[in-house]
N, C-alpha and C positions, 0 to 999 in steps of 0.2 A: 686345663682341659684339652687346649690344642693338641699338648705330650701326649695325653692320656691315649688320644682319640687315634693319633698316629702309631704306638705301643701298641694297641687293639689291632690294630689293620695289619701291624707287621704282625702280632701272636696268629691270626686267625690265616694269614697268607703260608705260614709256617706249615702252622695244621694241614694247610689243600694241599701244601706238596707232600705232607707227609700220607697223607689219604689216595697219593696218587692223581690227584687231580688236573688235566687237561685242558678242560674248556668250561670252568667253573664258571659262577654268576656271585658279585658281592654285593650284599646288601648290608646297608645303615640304617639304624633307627634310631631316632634321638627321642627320649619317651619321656614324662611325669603323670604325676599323681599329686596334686596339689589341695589339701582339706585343712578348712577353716572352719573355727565354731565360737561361737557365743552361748556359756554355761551359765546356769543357775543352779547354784547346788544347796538344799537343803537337810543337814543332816541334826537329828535329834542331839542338846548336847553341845554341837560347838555352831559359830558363827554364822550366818549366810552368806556364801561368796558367789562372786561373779566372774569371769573369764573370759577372754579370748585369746585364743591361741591356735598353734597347730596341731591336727593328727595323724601325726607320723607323717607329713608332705617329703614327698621324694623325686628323685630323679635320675635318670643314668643311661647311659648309650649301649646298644647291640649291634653288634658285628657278627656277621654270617655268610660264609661261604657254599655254596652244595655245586654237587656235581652228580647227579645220577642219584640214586637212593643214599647217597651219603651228605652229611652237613658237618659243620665246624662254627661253633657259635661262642662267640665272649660277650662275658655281660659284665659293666663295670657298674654299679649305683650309690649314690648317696644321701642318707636325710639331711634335711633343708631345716630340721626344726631344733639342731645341735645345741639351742641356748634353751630350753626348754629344762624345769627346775629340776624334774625326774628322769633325766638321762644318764643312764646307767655308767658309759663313761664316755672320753672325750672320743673316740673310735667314732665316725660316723658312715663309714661305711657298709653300708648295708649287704650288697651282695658285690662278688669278681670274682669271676669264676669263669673256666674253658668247660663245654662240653661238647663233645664227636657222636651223632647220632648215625645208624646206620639201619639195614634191617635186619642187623640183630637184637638192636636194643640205643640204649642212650648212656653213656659213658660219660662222668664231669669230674672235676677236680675243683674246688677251693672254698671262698665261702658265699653257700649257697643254704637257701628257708630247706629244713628236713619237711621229707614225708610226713611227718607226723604232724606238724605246723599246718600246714598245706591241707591234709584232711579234715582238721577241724574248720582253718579259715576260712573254706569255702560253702560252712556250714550254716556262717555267722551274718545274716544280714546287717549285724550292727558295728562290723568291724572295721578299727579305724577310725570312728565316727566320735564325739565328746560322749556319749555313754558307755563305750566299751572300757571297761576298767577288770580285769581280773579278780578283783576283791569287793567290788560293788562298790567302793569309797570314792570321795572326789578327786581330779586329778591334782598331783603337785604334791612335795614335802615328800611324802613316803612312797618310796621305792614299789611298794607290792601294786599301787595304786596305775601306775603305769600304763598307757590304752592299748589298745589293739584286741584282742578277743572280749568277748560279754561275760562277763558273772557265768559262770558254770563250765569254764573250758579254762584249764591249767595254766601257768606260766610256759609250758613247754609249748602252748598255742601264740607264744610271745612274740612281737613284731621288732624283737630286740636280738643284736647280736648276743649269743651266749646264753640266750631261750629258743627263739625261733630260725637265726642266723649261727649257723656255724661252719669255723673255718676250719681248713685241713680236711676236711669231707670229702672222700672218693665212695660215689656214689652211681647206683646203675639201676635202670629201669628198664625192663624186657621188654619185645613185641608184646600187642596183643592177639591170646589165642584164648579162642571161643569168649573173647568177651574179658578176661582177665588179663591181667598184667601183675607183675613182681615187682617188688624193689629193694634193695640193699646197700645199704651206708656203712662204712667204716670212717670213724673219725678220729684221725690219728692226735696222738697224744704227745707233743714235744719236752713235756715235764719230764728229767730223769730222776724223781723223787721214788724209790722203790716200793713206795706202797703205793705208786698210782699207774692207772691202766688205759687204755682205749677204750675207745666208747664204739657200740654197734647200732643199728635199724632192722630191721627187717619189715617189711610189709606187703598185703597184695588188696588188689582190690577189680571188682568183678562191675563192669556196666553193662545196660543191655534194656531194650523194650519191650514195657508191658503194659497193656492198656494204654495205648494213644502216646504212653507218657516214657520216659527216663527213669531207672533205675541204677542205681550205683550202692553198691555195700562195699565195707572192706574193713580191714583191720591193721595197723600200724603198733610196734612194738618199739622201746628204744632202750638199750643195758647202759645205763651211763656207771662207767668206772669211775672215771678223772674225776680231777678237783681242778681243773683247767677248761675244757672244752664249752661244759652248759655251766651256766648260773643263773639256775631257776631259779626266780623271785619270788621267797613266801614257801620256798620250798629247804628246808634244813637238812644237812648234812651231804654238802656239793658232794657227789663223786658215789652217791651210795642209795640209787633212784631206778627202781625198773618202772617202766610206764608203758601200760597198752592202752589201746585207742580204738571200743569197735564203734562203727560208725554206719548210717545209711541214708539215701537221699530219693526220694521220689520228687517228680517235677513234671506239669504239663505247661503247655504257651500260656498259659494264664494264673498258676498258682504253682507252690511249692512247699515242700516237706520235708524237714532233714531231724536227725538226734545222732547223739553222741554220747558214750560212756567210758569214763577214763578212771580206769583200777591205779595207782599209785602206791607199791611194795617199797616201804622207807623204811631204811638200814636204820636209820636215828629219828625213829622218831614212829606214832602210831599210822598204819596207815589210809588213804586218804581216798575217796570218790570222788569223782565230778560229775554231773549230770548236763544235760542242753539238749534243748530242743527250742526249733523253728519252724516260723512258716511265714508265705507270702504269698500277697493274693494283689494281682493287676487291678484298677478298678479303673483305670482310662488309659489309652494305648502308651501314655507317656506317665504315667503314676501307678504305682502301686503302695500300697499297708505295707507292712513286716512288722509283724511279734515275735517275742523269745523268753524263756523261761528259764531260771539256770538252777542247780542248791549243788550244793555241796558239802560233804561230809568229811568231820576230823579234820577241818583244814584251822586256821586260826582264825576265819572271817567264814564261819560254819552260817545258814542260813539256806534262803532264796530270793530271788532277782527277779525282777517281771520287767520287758523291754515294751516301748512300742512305739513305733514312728510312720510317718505319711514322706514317701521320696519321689519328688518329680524332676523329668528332665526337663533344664528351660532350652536345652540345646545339645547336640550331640558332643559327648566329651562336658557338659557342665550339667550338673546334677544339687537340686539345694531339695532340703529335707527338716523336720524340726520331728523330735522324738522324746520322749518321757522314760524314765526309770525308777521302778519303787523297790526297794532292796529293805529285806527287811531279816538283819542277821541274829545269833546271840554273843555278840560280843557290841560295845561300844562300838561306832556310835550303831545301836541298835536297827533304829529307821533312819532312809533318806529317802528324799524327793526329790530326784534332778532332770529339769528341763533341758534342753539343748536347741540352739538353731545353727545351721549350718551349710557350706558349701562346696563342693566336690569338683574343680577341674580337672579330668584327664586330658594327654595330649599324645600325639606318636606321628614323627615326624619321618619317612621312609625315602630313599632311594636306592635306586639296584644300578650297578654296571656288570658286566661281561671282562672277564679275566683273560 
């Protein structure tokens, strides 16, 4: 970690001189994201199992230079829960990535969560959590089953490299004007196999207030060519997936409201909806509800998801919650009933010097 942390400081010292930099200021943050849970899974059909384990717990350092309207930022991260039975492979790094913001925009290079990840996750009050499962099933053994987005949001909402994680990603995100902002990814494709291609993003999305409260809409698009870059889970025929993503979010100091609709055009295969919607409501300055709704259509675990859970903080940075899920598909196992209790520490550990 000491190499890493020294590598980071020479990359990002690189970038200030390259930015022209003078009298810059460095800052460090050593950051986690640490979640535990204890499941009860109930599904029609096969066994009752019990669980504890991690979801998705993580952790990793940022290095940041600015000088004037310009910055230089490296982020290195890793998960912590790499013996976990549904880990796609032995890679566990999550995101490492440079990116150079200015006022023209935000410029990054490596592997970094896409836009389209990113708009739904922040959708999902249940993300992360022992009930987020993409396919509504329990976790472990099979791969589709894997956490991080709720029942009704894609594997491309994946908190996994090569769903929601992709590397070779040169990616940029505009100023915002009147309220909107762009975005555009390219993710390069190092396979020289001749029937395979680069992958694209595109997206924009518009905030602004209305009524006391926050508004946010937008839409995310993603051409995946390759049979390399995504491996969406549950999703057939790598390399031949167009996926949009319109989305909106309203939000007051005291409650909230988001949905999501994801079209899925499959080269192999028929193609696919996802549906989601959320909401949440404070009922004491340090607890609030969160419900969520998911169905989905033409997928292999076709149906719908009902979430619901009670999250309080016992301290700032720890967070414990206990939430229910009733999924109820047509395919085997038909119905489940899964309980969850669970724990949430975050942490971000900061200091600045002058260059």
């Amino acid at each position: 970690m000491q190499m890493v942390i020294r590598r980071s400081a020479l990359a990002v010292a690189m970038a200030s001189c390259a930015l022209g930099a003078q009298a810059a200021t460095l800052e460090g943050q050593l950051y986690g994201d640490l979640r535990y849970a204890y499941t009860h899974y109930d599904a029609d059909g096969s066994p009752r199992r019990n669980v504890f384990d991690s979801t998705n717990s993580h952790a990793g350092v940022m290095i940041t230079t600015r000088d004037g309207g310009y910055a230089a930022t490296l982020v290195y991260e890793r998960g912590l829960d790499a013996d976990d039975d549904a880990t796609v492979d032995d890679d566990t790094v999550r995101q490492s990535y440079l990116s150079v913001s200015s006022p023209y925009g935000t410029a990054l290079y490596g592997r970094a969560p896409t836009a389209y990840k990113l708009a739904g996750q922040k959708l999902d009050p249940f993300y992360n959590t022992a009930i987020g499962t993409i396919s509504g099933a329990a976790f472990g053994g099979s791969p589709a089953a894997v956490r991080g987005p709720s029942y009704g949001l894609s594997a491309l909402t994946s908190d996994l490299s090569g769903n929601g994680f992709i590397a070779n990603q040169l990616a940029y995100v505009s100023p915002e004007f009147m309220g909107v902002r762009v975005n555009a990814a390219f993710f390069m494709n190092e396979n020289d196999r001749p029937d395979d291609d680069h992958d694209y993003g595109v997206g924009a999305e518009w905030n602004g207030d209305l009524l006391s409260g926050r508004l946010q809409a937008g839409a995310q698009y993603l051409d995946i060519r390759s049979n390399t870059n995504f491996q969406a889970i549950g999703i057939p025929g790598s390399g031949a997936v167009k996926a949009t993503r319109v989305h909106a979010a309203y939000s007051r100091e005291s409650w909230g409201v988001g949905a999501s609709w994801e079209p899925l055009d499959l080269r192999d295969g028929e193609n696919r909806d996802y549906y989601f919607a959320s909401g949440w409501l404070r009922v004491a300055p340090k607890t609030r509800v969160a419900a969520a709704y998911g169905n989905t259509e033409a997928t292999p675990f076709e149906g719908n998801g009902y979430s619901l859970g009670l999250f309080h903080e016992v301290l700032q940075g720890l967070e414990v919650y206990a939430a229910a899920r009733h999924t109820d598909r047509d395919v085997a196992p038909d119905k489940s009933n899964d309980l969850a209790a669970g724990v949430t520490y975050r942490f971000r550990l900061s200091g600045q010097q002058t260059l």
